[in-house]
C-alpha positions in Angstrom: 169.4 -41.9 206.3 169.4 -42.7 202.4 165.3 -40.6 202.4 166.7 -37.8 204.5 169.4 -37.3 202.0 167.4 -37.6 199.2 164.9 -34.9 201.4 167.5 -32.4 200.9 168.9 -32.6 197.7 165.0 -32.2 196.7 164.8 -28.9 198.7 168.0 -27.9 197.3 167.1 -28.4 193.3 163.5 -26.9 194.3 165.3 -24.0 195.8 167.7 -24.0 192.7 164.6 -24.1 190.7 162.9 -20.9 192.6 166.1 -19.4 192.8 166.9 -19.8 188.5 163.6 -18.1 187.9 163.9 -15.2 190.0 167.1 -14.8 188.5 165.7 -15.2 185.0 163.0 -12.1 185.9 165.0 -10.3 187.2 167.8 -10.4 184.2 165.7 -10.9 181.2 162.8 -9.0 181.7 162.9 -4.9 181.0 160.5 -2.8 182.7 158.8 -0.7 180.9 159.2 3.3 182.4 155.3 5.3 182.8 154.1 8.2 184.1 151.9 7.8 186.9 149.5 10.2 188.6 147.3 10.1 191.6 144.6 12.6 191.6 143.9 13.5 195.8 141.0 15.9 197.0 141.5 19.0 198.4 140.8 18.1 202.1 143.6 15.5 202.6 146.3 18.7 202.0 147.6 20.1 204.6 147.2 23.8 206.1 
């Protein structure tokens, strides 16, 4: 019982882990706004 216990308090500090980072990304980091373009032929156009 004592390794299964220890089994999940590992998965829940590596999910704590994953979970911080994510976090960290998604709070700490600023995207940066572009223009973007996409230059498509003629025949893909409908009509």
């Amino acid at each position: 019982m004592p390794s299964l216990i220890r089994f999940l308090v590992f998965l829940l500090v590596l999910g704590g882990l994953g979970y911080g980072g994510i976090f960290a990304l998604a709070t700490m980091v600023e995207p940066r706004p572009r223009i973007m373009t996409e230059t498509i032929s003629a025949d893909l156009l409908p009509g």
